[in-house]
C-alpha positions in Angstrom: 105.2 41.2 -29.7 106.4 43.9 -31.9 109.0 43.7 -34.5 110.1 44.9 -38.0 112.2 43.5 -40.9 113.2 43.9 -44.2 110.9 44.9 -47.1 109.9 42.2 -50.2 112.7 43.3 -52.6 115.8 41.8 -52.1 118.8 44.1 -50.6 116.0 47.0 -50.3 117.1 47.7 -46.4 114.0 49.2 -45.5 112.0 47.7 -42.1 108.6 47.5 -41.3 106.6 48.2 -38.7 104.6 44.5 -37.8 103.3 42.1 -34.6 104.2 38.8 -34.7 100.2 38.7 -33.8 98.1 35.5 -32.8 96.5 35.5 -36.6 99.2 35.3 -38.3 100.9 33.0 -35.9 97.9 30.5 -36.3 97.9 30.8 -40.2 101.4 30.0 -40.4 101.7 27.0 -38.2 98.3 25.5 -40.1 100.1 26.4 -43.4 103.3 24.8 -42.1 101.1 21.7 -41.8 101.5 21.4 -45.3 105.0 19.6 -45.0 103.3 16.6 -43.0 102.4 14.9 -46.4 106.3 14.8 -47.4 107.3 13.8 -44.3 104.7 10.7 -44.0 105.6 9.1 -47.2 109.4 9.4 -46.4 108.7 7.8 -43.3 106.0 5.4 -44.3 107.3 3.8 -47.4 110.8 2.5 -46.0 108.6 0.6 -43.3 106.0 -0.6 -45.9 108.4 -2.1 -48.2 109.8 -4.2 -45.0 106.1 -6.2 -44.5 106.9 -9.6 -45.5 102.7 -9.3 -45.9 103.1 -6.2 -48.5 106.5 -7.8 -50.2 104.3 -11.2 -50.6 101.5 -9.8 -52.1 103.2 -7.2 -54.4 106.7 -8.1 -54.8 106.8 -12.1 -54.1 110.6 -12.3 -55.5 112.2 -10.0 -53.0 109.8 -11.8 -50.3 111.4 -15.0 -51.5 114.7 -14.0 -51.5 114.1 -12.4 -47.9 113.0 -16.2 -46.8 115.1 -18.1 -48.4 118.8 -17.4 -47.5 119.0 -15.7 -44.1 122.8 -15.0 -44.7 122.8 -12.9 -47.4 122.6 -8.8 -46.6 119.1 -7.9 -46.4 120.1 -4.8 -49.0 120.6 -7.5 -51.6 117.8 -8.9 -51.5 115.6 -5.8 -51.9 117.6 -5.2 -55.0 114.6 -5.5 -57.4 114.0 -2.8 -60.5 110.2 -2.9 -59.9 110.1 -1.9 -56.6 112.9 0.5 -57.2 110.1 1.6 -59.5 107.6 1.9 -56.9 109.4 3.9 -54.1 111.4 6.6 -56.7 108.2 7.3 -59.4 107.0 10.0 -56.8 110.0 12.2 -56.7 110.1 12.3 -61.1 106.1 13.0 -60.7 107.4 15.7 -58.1 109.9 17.2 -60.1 107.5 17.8 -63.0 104.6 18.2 -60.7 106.6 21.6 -59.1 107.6 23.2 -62.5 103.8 23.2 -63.2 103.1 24.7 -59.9 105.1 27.8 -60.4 103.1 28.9 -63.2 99.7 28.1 -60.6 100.9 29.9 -57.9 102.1 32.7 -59.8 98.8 33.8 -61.5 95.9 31.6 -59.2 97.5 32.0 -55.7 99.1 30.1 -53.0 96.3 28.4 -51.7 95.1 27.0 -54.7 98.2 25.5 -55.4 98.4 23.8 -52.0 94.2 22.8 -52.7 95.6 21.2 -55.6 98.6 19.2 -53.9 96.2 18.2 -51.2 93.7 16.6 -53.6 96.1 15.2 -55.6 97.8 13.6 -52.5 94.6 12.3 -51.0 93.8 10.7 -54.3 96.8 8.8 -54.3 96.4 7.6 -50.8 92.9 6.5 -51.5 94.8 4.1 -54.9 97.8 2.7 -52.7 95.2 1.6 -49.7 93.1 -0.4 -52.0 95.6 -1.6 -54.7 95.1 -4.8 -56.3 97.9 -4.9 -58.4 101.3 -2.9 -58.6 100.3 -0.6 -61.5 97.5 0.4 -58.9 100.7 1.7 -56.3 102.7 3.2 -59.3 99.5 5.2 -60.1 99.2 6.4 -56.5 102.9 7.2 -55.8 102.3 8.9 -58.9 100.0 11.3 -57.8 101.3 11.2 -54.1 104.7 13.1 -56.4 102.2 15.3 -57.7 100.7 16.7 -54.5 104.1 16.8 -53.2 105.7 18.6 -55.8 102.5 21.4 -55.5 102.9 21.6 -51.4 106.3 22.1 -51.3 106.6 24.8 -54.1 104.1 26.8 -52.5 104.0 26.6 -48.5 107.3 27.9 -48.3 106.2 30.8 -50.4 103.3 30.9 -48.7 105.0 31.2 -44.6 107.6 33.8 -45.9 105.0 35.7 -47.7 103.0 36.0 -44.8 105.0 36.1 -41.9 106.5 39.5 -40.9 109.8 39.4 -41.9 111.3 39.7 -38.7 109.9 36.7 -37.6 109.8 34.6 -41.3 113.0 32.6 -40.0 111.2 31.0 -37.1 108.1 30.9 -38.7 109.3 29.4 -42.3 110.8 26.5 -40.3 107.9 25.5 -39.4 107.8 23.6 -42.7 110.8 21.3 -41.9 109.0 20.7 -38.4 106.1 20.0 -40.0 108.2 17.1 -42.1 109.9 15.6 -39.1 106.6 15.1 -37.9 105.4 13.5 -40.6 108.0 11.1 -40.7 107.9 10.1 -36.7 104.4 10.1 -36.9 105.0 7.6 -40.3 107.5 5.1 -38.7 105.1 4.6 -35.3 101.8 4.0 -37.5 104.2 1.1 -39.7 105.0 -0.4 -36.3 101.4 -0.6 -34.9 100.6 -1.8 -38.7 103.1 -4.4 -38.8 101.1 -6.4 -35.5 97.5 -6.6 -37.4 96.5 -10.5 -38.0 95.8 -10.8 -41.2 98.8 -9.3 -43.1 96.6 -6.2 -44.3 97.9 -3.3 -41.8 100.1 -2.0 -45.0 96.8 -0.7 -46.3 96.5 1.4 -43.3 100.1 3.1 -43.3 99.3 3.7 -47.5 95.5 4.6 -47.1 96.8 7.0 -43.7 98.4 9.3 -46.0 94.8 10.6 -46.3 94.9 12.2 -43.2 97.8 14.9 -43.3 96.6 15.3 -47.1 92.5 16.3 -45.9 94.7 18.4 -43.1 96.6 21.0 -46.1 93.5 20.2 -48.2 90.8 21.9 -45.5 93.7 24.1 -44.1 94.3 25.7 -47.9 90.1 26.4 -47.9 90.3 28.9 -44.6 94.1 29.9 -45.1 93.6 33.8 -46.2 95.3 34.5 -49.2 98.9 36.4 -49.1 98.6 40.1 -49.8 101.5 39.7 -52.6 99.4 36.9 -54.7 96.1 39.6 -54.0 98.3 42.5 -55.5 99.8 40.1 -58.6 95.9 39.6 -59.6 95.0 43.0 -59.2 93.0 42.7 -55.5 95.0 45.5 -53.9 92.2 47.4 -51.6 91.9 43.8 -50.4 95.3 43.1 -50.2 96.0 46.7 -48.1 93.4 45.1 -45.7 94.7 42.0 -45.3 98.2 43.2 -45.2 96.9 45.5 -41.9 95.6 42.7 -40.4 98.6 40.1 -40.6 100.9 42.8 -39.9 98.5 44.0 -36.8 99.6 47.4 -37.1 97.6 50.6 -39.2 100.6 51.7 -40.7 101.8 49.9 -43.5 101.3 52.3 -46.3 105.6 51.7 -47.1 105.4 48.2 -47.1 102.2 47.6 -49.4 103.7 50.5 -52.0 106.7 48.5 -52.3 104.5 45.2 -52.7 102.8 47.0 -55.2 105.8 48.5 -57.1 107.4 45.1 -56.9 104.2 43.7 -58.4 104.4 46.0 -61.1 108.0 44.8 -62.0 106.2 40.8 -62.0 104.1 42.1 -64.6 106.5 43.1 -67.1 107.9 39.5 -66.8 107.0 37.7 -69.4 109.4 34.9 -68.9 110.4 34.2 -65.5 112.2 31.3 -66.3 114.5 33.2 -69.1 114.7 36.0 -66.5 116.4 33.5 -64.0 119.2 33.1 -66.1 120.1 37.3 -66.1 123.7 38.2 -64.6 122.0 39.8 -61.1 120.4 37.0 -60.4 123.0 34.4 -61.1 124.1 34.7 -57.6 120.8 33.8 -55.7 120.3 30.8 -59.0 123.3 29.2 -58.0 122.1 29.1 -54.6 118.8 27.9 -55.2 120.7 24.8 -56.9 123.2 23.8 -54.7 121.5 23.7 -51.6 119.0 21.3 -52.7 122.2 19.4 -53.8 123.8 19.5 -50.7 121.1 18.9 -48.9 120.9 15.6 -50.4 124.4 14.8 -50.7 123.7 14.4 -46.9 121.8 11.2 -47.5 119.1 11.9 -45.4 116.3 10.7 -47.3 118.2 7.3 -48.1 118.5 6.8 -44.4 114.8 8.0 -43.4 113.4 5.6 -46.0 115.8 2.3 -45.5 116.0 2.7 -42.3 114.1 -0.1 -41.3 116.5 -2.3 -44.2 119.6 -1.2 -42.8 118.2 -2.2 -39.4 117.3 -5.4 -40.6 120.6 -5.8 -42.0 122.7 -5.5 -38.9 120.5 -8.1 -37.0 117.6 -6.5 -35.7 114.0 -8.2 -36.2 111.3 -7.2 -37.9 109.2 -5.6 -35.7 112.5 -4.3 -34.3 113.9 -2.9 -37.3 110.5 -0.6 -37.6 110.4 0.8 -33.9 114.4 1.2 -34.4 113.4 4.1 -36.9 112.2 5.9 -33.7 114.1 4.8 -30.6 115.5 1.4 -29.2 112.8 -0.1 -26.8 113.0 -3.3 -25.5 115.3 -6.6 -26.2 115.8 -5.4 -30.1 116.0 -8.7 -32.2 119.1 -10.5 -32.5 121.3 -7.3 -31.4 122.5 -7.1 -27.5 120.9 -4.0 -26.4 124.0 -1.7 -25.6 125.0 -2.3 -29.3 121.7 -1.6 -30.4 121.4 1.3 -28.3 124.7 2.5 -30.2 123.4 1.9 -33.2 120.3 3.9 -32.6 122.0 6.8 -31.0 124.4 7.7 -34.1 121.6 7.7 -36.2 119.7 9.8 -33.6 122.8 12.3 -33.8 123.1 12.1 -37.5 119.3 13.3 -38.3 119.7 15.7 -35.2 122.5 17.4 -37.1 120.8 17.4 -40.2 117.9 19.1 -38.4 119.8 21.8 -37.3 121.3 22.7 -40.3 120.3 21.7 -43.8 117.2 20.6 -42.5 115.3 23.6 -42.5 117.9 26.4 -44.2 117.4 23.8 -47.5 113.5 25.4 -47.7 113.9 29.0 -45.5 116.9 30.3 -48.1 115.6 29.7 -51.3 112.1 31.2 -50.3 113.9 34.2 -49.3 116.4 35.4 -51.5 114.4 36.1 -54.9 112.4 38.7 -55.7 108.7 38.5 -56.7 109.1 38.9 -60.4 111.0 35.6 -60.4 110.0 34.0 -56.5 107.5 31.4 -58.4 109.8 29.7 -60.7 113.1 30.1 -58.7 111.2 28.1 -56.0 110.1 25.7 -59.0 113.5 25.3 -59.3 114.3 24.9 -55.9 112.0 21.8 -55.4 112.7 20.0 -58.8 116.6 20.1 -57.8 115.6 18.3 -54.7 113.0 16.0 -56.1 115.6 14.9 -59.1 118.7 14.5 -56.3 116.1 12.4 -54.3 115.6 10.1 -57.0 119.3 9.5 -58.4 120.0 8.5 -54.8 117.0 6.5 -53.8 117.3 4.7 -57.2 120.7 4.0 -57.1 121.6 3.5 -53.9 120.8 -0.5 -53.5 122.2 -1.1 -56.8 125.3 0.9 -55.8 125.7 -1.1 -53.1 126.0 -4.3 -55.2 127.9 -3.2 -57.9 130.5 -0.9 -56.2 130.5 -3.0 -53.0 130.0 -0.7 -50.9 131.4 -1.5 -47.5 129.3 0.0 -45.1 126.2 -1.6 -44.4 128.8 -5.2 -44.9 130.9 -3.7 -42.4 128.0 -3.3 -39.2 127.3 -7.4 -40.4 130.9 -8.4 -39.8 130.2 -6.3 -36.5 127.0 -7.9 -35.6 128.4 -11.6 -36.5 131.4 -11.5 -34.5 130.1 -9.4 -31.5 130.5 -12.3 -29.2 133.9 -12.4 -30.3 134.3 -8.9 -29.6 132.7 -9.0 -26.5 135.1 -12.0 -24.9 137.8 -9.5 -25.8 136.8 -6.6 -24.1 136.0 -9.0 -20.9 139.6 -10.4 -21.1 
């Protein structure tokens, strides 16, 4: 399939000549991959904090407050600073975890950065599936925000580094794919989980994480490095090769001049971070900082990760309220089905929508629009906005809910309390 696109310096207007060739087509959706350990902790945490077996073990006062007053709003009764503790410590470990990684990526490569959040990622898995205590899951959320923090700074680099630019778009979105994945994948593994006698099927969803972590971790080892990291450290008769290959074409003397020309310019950098804050790039900054914030201002983390909450909260049971987090099957709890179907289908829309939009543009963009003097630490940037949005939101939002009384998840419990009531008026 051939096809062309725009050179590596912003606003340059050149195209190149490139196939969007089986290689590089293959390396890109492996690399992609990367987003699978993002998405299974946004999925699997919300369900693991709704175990009564996790919750006893680890958190006995919300699990007595969950037992012992089955009126109150199940939001109130998860309001508890320790395990606030627990589920937000990964996104501050992410945000510092992705300013570090910038200065990796930039001089060691791509791939080692994404070796590094693998490992660090699998190491925290291995903690949280055989905690003891709840310092034990602090530790491994810990380091699960450190893995994070390196795999999302530099697979989005990575895909629109090595895809030809033509085709980076489609390819680049492959990220946010790979993170919807992750999270299905996450909420059917917690309802599975939830059924093992024995209350211990929490350590499988936590330990689990090991598996899309090994996946980056062996898929950074045969990932071929990017011709613009093998340029930045001085490899460039491998880097002209490699660029040949990716590109599947013979000609791309223009393209690797530029790449080295723009290299050239990275060198002379000192501070990439002080050279972030010059007037011509103020534009493409101030992008790089409100997408992230928009993209959270959605609230589509806060509803990935208390999802199974907020279905608990409007009536559905337990086992119910996890499977709810991927589709409505069966007699769902307490809830009539048609309303639970409702339910389920304006969520479904909701994280559609989100998915189309700020889904995917909140990674492609940001990865796009700098220049490779500066790409390193704008994407740095990039992340740690997210990561720090993440947590303000996550932290506050069931303390929020108590001290603003916030009406919303109230308002679908007056629903699901008087639905009979409802339902002899519409009969009438």
């Amino acid at each position: 399939m051939a096809g062309g696109g725009f050179g590596p310096g912003t606003g340059n207007g050149k195209e190149y000549p490139g196939n969007l060739t089986l290689y590089v087509t293959l390396t890109c959706i492996v690399a992609a991959m990367g987003g699978l350990i993002f998405g299974y902790d946004i999925g699997i945490s919300g369900g693991v904090t709704s175990m009564d077996s996790f919750l006893e073990e680890f958190f006995p006062s919300v699990y007595r407050k969950q037992k012992a007053d089955d009126s109150t709003n199940q939001y109130c009764k998860f309001d508890s600073q320790t395990l606030t503790m627990f589920t937000s410590s990964l996104y501050l470990a992410a945000l510092l975890s992705s300013l570090v990684a910038s200065t990796v990526t930039r001089k060691l490569g791509r791939k080692l950065s994404m070796l590094f959040g693998g490992l660090l990622f699998c190491a925290g898995a291995l903690i949280n599936g055989f905690a003891q205590a709840v310092w034990m899951l602090i530790v491994g959320r810990i380091l699960l925000g450190f893995g994070i923090g390196f795999a999302n700074q530099s697979v989005p680099l990575y895909l629109s580094e090595m895809a030809p630019y033509k085709y980076r778009g489609a390819l680049n979105i492959g990220f946010q794919l790979s993170i919807t994945i992750g999270i299905l994948v996450a909420n059917v593994l917690n309802y599975f989980f939830a059924k093992i006698p024995g209350g211990w099927g929490w350590r499988l969803s936590l330990g689990g994480a090991m598996v899309p972590a090994l996946i980056i971790t062996i898929g950074s080892l045969v990932l071929p490095e990017t011709p613009n990291s093998m340029i930045e450290r001085g490899r460039q008769d491998e880097a002209k090769a490699k660029l040949k290959r990716i590109r599947g074409v013979s000609n791309v003397d223009e393209e690797f001049n530029d790449l080295v020309t723009a290299s050239e310019a990275s060198r002379m950098v000192e501070h990439p971070w002080r050279n972030l804050l010059q007037r011509k790039y103020r534009p493409h900054l101030t992008m790089a900082i409100l997408i992230p914030i928009f993209q959270q201002l959605t609230g589509i983390n806060v509803i990935m990760f208390y999802a199974p909450v907020l279905f608990k909260t409007i009536g559905f049971g337990g086992e119910a309220s996890l499977m709810s987090a991927v589709i409505t099957d069966g007699n769902p709890g307490e809830l009539p089905k048609w309303y639970a179907i409702v339910v389920v289908l304006l969520i479904c829309i909701y994280v559609a929508g989100f998915a189309w939009s700020w889904g995917p543009l909140g990674w492609l963009v940001p990865s796009e629009i700098f220049p490779l003097e500066i790409r390193s630490a704008a994407q740095s940037i990039n992340v740690s906005v997210n990561m720090i949005f993440t947590f303000v939101r996550r932290s506050n939002f069931l303390g929020n809910a108590l001290s603003l009384e916030i009406r919303i998840v109230p308002f679908l419990c007056i629903l699901r309390d008087n639905y009979d009531d409802l339902h002899l008026l519409l009969l009438a």
